[in-house]
LUMLUMDREN-2810 file (N, C-alpha, C; in Angstrom, 1 decimal):
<atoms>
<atom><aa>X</aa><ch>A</ch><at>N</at><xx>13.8</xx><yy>100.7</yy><zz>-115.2</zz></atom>
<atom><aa>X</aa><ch>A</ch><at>CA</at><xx>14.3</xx><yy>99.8</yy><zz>-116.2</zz></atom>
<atom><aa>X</aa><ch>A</ch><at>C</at><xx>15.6</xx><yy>100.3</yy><zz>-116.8</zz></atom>
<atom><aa>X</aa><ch>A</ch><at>N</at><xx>15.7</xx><yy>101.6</yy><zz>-116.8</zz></atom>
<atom><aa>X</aa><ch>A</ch><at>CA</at><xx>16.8</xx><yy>102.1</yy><zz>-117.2</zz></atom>
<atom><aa>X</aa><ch>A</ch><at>C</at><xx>18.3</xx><yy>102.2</yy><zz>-116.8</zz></atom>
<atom><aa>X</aa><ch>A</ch><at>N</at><xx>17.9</xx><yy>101.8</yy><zz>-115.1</zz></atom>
<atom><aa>X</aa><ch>A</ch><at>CA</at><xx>19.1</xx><yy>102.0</yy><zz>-114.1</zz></atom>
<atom><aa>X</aa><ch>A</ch><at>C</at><xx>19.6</xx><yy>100.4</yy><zz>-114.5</zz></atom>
<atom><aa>X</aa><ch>A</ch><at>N</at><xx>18.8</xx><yy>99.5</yy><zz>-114.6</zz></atom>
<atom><aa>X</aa><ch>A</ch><at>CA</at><xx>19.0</xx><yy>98.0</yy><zz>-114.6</zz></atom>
<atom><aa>X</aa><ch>A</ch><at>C</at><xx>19.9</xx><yy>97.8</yy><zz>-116.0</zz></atom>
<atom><aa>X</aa><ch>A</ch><at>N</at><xx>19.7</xx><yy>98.4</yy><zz>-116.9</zz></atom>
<atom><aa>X</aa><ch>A</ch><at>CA</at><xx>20.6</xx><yy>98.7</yy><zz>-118.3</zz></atom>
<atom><aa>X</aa><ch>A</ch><at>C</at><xx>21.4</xx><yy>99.0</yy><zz>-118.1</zz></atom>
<atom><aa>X</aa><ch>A</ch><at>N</at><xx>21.9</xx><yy>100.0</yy><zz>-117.6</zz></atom>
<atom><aa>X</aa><ch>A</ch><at>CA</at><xx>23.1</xx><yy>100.6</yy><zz>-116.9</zz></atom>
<atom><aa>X</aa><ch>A</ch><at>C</at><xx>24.1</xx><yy>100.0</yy><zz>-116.3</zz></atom>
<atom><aa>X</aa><ch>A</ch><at>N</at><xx>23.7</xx><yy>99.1</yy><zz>-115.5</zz></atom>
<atom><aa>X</aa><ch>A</ch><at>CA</at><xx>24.0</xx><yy>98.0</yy><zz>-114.5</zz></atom>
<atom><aa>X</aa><ch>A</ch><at>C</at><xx>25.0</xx><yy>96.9</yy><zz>-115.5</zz></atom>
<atom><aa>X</aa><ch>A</ch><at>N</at><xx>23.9</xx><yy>97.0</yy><zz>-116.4</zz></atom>
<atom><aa>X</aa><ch>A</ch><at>CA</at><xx>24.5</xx><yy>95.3</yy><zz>-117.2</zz></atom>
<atom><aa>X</aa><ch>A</ch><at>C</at><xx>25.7</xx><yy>95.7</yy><zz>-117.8</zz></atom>
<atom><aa>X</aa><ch>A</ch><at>N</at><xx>25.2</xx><yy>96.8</yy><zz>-118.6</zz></atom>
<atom><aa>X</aa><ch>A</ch><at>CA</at><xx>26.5</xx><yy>97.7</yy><zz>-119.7</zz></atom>
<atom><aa>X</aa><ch>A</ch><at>C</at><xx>27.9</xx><yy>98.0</yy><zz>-118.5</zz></atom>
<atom><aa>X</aa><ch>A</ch><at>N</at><xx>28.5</xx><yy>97.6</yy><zz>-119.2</zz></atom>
<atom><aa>X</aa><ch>A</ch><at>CA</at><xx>30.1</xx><yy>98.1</yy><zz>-118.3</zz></atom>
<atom><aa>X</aa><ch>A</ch><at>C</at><xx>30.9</xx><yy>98.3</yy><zz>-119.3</zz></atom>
<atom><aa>X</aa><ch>A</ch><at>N</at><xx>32.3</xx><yy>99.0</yy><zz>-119.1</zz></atom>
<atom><aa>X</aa><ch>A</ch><at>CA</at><xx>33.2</xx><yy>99.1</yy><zz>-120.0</zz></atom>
<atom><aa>X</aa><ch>A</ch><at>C</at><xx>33.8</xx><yy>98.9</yy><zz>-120.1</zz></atom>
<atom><aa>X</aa><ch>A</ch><at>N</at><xx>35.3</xx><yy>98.3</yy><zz>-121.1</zz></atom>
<atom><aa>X</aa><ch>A</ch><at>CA</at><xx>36.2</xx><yy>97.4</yy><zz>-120.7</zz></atom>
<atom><aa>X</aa><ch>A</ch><at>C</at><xx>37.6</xx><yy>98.7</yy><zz>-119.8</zz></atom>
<atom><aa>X</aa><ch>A</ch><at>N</at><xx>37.3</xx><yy>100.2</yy><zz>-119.5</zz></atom>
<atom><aa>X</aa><ch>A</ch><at>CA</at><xx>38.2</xx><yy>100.8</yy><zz>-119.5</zz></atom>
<atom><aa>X</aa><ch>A</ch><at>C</at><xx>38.0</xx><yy>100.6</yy><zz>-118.1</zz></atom>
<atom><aa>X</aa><ch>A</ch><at>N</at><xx>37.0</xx><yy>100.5</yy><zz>-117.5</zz></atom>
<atom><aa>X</aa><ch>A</ch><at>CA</at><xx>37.1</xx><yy>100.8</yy><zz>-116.1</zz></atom>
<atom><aa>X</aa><ch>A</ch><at>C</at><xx>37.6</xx><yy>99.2</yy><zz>-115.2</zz></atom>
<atom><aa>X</aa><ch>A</ch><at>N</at><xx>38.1</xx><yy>98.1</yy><zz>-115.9</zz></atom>
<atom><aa>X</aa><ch>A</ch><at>CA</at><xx>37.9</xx><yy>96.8</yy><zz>-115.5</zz></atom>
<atom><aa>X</aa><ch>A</ch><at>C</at><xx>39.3</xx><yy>96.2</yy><zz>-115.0</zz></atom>
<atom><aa>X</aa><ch>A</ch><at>N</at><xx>39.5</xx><yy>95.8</yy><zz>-114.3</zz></atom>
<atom><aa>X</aa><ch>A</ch><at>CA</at><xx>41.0</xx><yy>95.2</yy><zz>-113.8</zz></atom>
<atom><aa>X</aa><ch>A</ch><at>C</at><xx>41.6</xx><yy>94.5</yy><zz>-114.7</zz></atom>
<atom><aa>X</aa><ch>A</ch><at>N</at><xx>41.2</xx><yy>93.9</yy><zz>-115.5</zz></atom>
<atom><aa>X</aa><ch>A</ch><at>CA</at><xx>41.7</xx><yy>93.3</yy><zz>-116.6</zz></atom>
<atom><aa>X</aa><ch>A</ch><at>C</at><xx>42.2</xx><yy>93.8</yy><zz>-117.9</zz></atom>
<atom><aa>X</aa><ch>A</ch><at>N</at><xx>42.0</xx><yy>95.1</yy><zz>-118.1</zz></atom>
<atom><aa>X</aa><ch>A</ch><at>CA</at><xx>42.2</xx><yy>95.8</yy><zz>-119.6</zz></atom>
<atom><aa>X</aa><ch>A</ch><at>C</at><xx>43.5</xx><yy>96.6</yy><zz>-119.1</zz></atom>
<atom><aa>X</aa><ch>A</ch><at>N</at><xx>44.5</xx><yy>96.6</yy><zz>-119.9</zz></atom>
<atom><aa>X</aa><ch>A</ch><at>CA</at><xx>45.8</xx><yy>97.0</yy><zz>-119.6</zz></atom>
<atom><aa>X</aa><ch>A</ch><at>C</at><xx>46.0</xx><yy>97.2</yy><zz>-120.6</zz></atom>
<atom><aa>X</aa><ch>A</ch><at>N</at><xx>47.6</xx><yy>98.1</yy><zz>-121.1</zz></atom>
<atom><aa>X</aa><ch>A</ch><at>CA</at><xx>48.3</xx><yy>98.6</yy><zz>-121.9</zz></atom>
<atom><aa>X</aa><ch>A</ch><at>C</at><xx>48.9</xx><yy>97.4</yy><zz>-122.4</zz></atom>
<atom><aa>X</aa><ch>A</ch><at>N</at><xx>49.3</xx><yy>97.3</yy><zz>-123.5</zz></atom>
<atom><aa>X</aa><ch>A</ch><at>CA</at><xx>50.0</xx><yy>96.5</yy><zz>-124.2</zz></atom>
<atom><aa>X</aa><ch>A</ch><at>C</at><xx>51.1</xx><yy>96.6</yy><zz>-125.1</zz></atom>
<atom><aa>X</aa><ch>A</ch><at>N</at><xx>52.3</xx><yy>97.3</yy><zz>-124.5</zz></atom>
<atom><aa>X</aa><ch>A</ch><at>CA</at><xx>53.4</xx><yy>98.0</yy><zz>-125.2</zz></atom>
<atom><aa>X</aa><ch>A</ch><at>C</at><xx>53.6</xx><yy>97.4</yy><zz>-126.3</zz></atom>
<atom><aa>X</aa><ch>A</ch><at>N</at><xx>53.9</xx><yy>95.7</yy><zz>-126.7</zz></atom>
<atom><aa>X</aa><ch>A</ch><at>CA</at><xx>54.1</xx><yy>95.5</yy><zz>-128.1</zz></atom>
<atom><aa>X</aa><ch>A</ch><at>C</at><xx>52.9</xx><yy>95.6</yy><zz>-129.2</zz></atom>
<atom><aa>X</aa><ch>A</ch><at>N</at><xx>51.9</xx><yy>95.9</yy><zz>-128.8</zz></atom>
<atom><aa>X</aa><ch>A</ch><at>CA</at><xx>50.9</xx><yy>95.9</yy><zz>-129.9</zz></atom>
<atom><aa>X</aa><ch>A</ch><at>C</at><xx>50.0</xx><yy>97.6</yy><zz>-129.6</zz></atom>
<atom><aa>X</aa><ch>A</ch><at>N</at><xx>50.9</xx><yy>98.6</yy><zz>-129.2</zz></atom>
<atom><aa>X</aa><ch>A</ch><at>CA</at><xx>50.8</xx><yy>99.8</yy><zz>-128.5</zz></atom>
<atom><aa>X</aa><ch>A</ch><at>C</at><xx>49.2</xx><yy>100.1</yy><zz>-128.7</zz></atom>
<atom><aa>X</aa><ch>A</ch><at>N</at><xx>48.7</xx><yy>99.3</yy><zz>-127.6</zz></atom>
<atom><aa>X</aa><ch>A</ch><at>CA</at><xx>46.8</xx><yy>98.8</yy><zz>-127.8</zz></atom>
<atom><aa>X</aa><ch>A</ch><at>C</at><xx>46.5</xx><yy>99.0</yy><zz>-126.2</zz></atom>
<atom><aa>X</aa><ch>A</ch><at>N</at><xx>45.6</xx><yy>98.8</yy><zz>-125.9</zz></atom>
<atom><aa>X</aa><ch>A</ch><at>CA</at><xx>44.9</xx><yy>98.5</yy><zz>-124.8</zz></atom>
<atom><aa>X</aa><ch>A</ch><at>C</at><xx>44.2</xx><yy>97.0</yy><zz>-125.2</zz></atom>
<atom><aa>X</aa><ch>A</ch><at>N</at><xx>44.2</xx><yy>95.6</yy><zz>-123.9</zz></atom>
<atom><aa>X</aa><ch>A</ch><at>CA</at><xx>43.7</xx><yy>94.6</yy><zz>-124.4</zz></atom>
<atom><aa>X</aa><ch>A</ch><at>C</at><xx>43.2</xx><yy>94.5</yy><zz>-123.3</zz></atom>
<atom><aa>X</aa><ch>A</ch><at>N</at><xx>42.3</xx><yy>93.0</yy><zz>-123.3</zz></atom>
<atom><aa>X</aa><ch>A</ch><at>CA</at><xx>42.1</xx><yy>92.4</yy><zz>-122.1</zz></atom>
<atom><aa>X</aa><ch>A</ch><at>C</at><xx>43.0</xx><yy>91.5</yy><zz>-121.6</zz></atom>
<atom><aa>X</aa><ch>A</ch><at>N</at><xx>43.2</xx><yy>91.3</yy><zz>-120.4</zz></atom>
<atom><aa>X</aa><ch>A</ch><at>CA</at><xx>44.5</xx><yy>90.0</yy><zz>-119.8</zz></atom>
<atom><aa>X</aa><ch>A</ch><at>C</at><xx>43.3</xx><yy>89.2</yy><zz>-120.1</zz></atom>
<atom><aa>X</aa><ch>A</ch><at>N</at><xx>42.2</xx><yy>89.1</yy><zz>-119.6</zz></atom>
<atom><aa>X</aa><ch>A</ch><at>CA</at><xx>41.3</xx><yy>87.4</yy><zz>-119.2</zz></atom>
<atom><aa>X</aa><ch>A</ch><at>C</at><xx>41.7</xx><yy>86.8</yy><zz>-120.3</zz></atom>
<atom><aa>X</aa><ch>A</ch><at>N</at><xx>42.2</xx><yy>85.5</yy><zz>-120.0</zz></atom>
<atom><aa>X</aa><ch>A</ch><at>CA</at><xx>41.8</xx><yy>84.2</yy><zz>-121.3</zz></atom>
<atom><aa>X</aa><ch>A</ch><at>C</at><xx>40.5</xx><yy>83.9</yy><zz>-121.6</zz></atom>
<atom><aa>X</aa><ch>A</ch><at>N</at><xx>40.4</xx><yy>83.9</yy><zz>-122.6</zz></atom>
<atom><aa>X</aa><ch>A</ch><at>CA</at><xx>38.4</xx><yy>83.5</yy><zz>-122.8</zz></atom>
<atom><aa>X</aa><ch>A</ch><at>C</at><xx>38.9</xx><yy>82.1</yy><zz>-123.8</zz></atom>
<atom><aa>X</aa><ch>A</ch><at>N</at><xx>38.0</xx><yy>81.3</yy><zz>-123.1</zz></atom>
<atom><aa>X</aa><ch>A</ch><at>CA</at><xx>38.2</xx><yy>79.8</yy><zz>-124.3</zz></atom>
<atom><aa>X</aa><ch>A</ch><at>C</at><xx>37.5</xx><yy>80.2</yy><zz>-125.9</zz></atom>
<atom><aa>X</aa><ch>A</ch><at>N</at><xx>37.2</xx><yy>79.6</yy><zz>-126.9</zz></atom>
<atom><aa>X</aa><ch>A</ch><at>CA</at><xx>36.7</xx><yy>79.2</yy><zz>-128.2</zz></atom>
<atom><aa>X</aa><ch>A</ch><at>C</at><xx>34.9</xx><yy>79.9</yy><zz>-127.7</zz></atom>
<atom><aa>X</aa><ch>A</ch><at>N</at><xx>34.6</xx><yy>79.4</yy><zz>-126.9</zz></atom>
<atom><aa>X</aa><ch>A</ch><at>CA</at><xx>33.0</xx><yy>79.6</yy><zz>-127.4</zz></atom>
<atom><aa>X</aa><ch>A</ch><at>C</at><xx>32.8</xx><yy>81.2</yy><zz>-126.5</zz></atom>
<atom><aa>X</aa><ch>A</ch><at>N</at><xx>33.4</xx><yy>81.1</yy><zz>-125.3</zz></atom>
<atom><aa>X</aa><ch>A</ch><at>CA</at><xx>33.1</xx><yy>82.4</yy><zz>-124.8</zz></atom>
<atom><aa>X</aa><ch>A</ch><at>C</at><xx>33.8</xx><yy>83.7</yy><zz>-125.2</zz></atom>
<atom><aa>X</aa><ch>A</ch><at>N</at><xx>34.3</xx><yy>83.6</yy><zz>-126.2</zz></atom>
<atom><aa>X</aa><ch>A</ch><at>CA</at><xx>34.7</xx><yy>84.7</yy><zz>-127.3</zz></atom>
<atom><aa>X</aa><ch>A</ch><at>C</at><xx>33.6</xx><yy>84.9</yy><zz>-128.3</zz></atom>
<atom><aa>X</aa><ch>A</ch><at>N</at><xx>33.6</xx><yy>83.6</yy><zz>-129.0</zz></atom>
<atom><aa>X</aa><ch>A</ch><at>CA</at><xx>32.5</xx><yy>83.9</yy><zz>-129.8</zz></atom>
<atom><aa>X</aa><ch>A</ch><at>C</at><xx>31.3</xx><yy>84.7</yy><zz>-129.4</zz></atom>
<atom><aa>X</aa><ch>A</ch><at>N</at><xx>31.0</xx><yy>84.2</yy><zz>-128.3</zz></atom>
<atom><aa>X</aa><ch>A</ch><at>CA</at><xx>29.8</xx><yy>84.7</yy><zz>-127.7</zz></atom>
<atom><aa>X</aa><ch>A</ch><at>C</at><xx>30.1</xx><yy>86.5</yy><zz>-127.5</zz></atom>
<atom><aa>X</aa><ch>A</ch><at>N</at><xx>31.0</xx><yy>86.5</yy><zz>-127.1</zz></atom>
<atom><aa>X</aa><ch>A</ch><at>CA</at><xx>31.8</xx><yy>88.1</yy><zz>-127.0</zz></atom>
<atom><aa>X</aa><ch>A</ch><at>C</at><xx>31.7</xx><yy>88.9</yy><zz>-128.1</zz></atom>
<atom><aa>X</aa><ch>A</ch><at>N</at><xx>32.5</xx><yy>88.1</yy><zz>-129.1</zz></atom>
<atom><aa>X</aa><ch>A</ch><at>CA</at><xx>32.3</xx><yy>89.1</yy><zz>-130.4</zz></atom>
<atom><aa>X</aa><ch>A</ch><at>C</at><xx>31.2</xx><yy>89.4</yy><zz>-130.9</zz></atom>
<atom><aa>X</aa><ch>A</ch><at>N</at><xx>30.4</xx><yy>88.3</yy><zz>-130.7</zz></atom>
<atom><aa>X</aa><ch>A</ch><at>CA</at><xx>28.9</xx><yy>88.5</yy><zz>-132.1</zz></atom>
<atom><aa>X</aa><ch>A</ch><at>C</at><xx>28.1</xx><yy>89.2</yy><zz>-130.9</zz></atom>
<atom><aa>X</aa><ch>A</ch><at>N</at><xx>28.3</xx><yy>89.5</yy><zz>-130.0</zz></atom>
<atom><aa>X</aa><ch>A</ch><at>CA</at><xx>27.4</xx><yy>90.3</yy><zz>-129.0</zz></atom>
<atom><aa>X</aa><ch>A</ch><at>C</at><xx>26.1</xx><yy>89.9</yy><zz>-128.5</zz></atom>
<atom><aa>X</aa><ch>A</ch><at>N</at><xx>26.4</xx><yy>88.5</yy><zz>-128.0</zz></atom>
<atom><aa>X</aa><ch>A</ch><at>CA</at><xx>25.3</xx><yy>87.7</yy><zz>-127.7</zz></atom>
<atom><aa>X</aa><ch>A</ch><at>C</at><xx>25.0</xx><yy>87.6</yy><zz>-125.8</zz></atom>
<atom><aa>X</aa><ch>A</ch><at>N</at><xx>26.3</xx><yy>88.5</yy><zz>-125.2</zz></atom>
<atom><aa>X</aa><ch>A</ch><at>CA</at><xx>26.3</xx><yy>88.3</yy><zz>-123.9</zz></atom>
<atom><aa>X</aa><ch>A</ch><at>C</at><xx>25.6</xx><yy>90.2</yy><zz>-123.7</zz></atom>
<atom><aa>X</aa><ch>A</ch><at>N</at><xx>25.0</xx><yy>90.0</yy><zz>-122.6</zz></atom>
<atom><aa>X</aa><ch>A</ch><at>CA</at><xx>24.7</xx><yy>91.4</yy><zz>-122.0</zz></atom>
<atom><aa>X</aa><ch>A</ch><at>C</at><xx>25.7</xx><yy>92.0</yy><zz>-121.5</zz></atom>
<atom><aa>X</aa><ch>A</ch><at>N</at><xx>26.7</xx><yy>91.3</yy><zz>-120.7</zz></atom>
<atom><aa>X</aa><ch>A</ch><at>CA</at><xx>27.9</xx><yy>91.8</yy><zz>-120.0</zz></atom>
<atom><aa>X</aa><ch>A</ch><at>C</at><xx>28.7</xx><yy>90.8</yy><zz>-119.6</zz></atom>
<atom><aa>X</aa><ch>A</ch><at>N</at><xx>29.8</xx><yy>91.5</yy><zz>-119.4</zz></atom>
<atom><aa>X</aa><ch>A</ch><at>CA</at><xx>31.3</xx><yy>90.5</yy><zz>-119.5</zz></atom>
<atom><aa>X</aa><ch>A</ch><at>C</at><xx>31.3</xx><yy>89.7</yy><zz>-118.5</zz></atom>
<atom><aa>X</aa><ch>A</ch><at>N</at><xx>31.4</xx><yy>88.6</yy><zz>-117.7</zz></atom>
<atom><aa>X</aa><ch>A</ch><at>CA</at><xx>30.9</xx><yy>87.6</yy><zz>-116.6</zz></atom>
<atom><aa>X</aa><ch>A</ch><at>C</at><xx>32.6</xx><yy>88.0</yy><zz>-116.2</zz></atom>
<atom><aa>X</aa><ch>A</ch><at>N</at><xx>33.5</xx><yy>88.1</yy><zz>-116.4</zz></atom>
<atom><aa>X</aa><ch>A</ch><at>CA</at><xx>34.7</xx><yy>88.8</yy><zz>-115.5</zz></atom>
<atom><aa>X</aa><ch>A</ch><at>C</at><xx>35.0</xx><yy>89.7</yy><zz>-114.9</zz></atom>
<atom><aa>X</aa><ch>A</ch><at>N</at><xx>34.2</xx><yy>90.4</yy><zz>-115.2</zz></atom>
<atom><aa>X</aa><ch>A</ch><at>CA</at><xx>34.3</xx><yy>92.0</yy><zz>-115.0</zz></atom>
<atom><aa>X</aa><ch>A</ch><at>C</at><xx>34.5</xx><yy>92.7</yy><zz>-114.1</zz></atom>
<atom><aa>X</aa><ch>A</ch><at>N</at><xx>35.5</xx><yy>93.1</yy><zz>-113.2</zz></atom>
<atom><aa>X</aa><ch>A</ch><at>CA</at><xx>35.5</xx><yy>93.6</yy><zz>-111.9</zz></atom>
<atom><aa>X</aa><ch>A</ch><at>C</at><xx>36.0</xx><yy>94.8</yy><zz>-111.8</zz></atom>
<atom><aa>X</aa><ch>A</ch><at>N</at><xx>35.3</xx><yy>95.7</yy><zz>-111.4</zz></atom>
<atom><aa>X</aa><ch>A</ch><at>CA</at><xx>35.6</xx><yy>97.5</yy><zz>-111.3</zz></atom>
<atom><aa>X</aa><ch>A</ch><at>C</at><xx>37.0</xx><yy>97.6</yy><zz>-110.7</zz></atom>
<atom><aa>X</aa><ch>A</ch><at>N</at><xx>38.2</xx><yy>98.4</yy><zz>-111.2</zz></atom>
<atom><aa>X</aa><ch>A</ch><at>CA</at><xx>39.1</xx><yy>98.9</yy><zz>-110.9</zz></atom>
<atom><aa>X</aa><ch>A</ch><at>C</at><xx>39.1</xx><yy>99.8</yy><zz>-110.3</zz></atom>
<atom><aa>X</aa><ch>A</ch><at>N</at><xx>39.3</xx><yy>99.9</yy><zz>-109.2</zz></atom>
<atom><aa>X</aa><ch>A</ch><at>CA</at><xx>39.7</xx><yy>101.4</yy><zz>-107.9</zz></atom>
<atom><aa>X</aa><ch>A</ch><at>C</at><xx>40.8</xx><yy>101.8</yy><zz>-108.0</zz></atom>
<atom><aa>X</aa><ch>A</ch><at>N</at><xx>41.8</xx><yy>102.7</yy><zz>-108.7</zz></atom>
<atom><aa>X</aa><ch>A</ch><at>CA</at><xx>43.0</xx><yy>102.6</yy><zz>-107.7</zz></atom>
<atom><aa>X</aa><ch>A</ch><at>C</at><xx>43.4</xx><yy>102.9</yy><zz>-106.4</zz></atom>
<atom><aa>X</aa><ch>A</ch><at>N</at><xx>42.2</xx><yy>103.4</yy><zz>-105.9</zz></atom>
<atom><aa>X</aa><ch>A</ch><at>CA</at><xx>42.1</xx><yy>104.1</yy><zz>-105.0</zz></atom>
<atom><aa>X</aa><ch>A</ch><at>C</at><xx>42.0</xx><yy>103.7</yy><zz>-103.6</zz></atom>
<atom><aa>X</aa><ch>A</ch><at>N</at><xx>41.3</xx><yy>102.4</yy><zz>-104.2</zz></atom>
<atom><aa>X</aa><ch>A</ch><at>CA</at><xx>40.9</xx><yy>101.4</yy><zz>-103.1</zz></atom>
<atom><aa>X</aa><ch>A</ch><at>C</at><xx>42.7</xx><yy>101.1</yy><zz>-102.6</zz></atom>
<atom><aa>X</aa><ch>A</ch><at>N</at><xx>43.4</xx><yy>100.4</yy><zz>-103.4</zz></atom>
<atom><aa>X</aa><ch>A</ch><at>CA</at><xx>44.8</xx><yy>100.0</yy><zz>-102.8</zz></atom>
<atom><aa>X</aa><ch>A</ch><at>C</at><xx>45.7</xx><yy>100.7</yy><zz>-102.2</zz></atom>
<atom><aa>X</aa><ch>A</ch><at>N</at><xx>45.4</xx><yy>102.6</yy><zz>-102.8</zz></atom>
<atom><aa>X</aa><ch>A</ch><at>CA</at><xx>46.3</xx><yy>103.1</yy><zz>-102.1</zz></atom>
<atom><aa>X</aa><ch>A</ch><at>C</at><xx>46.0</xx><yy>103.6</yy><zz>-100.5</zz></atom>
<atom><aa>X</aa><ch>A</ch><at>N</at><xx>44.7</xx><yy>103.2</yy><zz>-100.5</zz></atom>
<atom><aa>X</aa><ch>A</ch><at>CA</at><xx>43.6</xx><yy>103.0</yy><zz>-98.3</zz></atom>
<atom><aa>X</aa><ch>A</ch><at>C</at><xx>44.5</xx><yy>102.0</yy><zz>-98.2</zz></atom>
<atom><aa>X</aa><ch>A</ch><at>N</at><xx>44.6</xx><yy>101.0</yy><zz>-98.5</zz></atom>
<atom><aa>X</aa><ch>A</ch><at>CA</at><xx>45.1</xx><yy>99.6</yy><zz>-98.2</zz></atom>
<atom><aa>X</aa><ch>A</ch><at>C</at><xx>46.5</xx><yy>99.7</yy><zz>-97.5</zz></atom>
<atom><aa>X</aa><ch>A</ch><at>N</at><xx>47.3</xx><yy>100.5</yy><zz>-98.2</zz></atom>
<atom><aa>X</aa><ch>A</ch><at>CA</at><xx>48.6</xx><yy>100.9</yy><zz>-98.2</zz></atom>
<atom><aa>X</aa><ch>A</ch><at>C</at><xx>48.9</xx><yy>102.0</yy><zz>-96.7</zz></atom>
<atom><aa>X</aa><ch>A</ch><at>N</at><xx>48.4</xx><yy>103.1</yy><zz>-96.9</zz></atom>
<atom><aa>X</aa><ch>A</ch><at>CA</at><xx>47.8</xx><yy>103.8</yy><zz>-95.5</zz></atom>
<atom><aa>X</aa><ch>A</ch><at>C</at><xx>48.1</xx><yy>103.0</yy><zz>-93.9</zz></atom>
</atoms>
């Protein structure tokens, strides 16, 4: 049950979408989220982020190879 917990939880550090943001010297997310799927985000009503895609950099520098 535990490993399946783990699974859901992700972080926004490790995600292709969370970047640096030099004018607001932050880390944010790029995704657009409409009116309700934020809501749903803030108040913590989702188990995990439905965008969420693991960041490799590693993977693109094989690609490059």
């Amino acid at each position: 049950m535990e490993t399946a917990k783990k699974k859901n939880s992700v972080t926004c550090e490790t995600c292709v979408f969370y970047d640096y943001e030099e004018d607001f010297d932050s880390y944010t997310c790029r995704m657009n989220l409409d009116q309700d799927e934020m809501g749903y985000f803030l108040s913590g009503q989702t188990r995990s982020c439905p965008y969420y895609r693991y960041y490799d950099e590693y993977k693109s520098v094989q690609k490059q190879i």
